[in-house]
Each structure stands twice: as C-alpha cells, then as structure tokens.
C-alpha positions in Angstrom: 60.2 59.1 98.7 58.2 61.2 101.4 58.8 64.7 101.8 57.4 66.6 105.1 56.5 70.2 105.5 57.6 71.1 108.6 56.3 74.0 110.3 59.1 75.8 113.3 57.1 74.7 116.2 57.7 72.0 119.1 55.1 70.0 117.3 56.4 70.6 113.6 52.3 70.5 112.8 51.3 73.9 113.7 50.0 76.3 110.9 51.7 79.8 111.8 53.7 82.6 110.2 56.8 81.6 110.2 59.3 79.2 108.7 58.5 76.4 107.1 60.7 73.2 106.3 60.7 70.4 103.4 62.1 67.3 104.5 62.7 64.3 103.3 61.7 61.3 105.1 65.5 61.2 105.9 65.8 63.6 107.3 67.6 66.1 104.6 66.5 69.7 104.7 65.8 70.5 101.1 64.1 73.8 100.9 63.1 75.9 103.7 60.6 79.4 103.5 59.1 81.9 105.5 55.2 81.7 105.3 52.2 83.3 106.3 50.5 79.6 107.1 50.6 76.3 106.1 48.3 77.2 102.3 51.3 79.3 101.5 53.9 77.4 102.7 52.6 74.1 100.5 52.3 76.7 97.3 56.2 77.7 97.9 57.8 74.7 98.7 55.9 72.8 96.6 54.1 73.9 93.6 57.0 76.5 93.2 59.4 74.3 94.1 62.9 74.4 92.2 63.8 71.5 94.4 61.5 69.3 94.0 62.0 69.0 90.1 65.6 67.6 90.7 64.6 64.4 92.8 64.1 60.7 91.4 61.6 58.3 91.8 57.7 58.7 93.1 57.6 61.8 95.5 55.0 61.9 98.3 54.3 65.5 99.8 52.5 65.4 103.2 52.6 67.8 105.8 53.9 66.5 109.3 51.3 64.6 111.0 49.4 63.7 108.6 51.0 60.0 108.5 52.6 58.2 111.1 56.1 60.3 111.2 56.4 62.2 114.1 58.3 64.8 115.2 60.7 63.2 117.4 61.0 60.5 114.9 61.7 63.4 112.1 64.5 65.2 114.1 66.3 61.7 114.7 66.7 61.4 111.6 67.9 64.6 110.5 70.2 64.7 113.0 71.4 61.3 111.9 71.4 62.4 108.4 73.9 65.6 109.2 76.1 63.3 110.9 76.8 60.6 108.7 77.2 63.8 106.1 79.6 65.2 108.5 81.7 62.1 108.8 82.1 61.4 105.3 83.8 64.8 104.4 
C-alpha cells in the first residue's frame, strides 16, 4: 500500500509550515501533524509514526508528487473513501 504525505496546499506538494497529512492511496487520513517543512513532517508521520506500525502488507511512503497521484486524483478518493464510510454506519 502507498501512503502520501500531504502538505495543506492547493497543490498538496508544497514544503511549508503547516499541516501535514498521511494518506493512503485510498484516500483514508491516517495521521495528520503540524510541521515546520516537509524534513520534519516525513520524521513525524513516519519514522515516529504510531500509525504506521499497525498496517499490513508492504508500505510505500512517498510524498505527493513524487509518483503519478495527483492531487485531484488524491481528494477523489478521499472523498470517496468518507462516503462509502458514511453509508455503511
């Protein structure tokens, strides 16, 4: 599974201080944390991660834009995600 770090921008790429998302590549927020740029961001949400330890199978850790997820394509299917969530409670 891929996981995305996800910066609060239009672009979800940009390195700033601010929040900074993990995502999964469908689309479920797992861990979120405010950050001073993008080599702090990887060092909470990843290498301190408590979230990360609970998930199966082979975990890929990328930040947004470094494959071929984009954006757009990211917030689909979060919003997806949260919906199908919604309707099955």
């Amino acid at each position: 599974m891929k996981l995305y770090i996800v910066s609060e921008t239009e672009s979800g790429c940009d390195n700033i201080d601010g929040i900074y998302f993990l995502i999964t590549e469908f689309g479920e927020v797992i861990d979120y944390h405010v950050c001073s740029n993008t080599r702090y961001a990887w060092e909470d949400l990843v290498e301190n991660s408590q979230m990360i330890p609970n998930l199966t199978g082979d975990i890929e850790v990328l930040f947004l834009g470094k494959d071929n997820m984009t954006s757009e394509e990211l917030h689909r299917r979060n919003q997806d995600f949260y919906a199908k969530k919604e309707t099955q409670s």
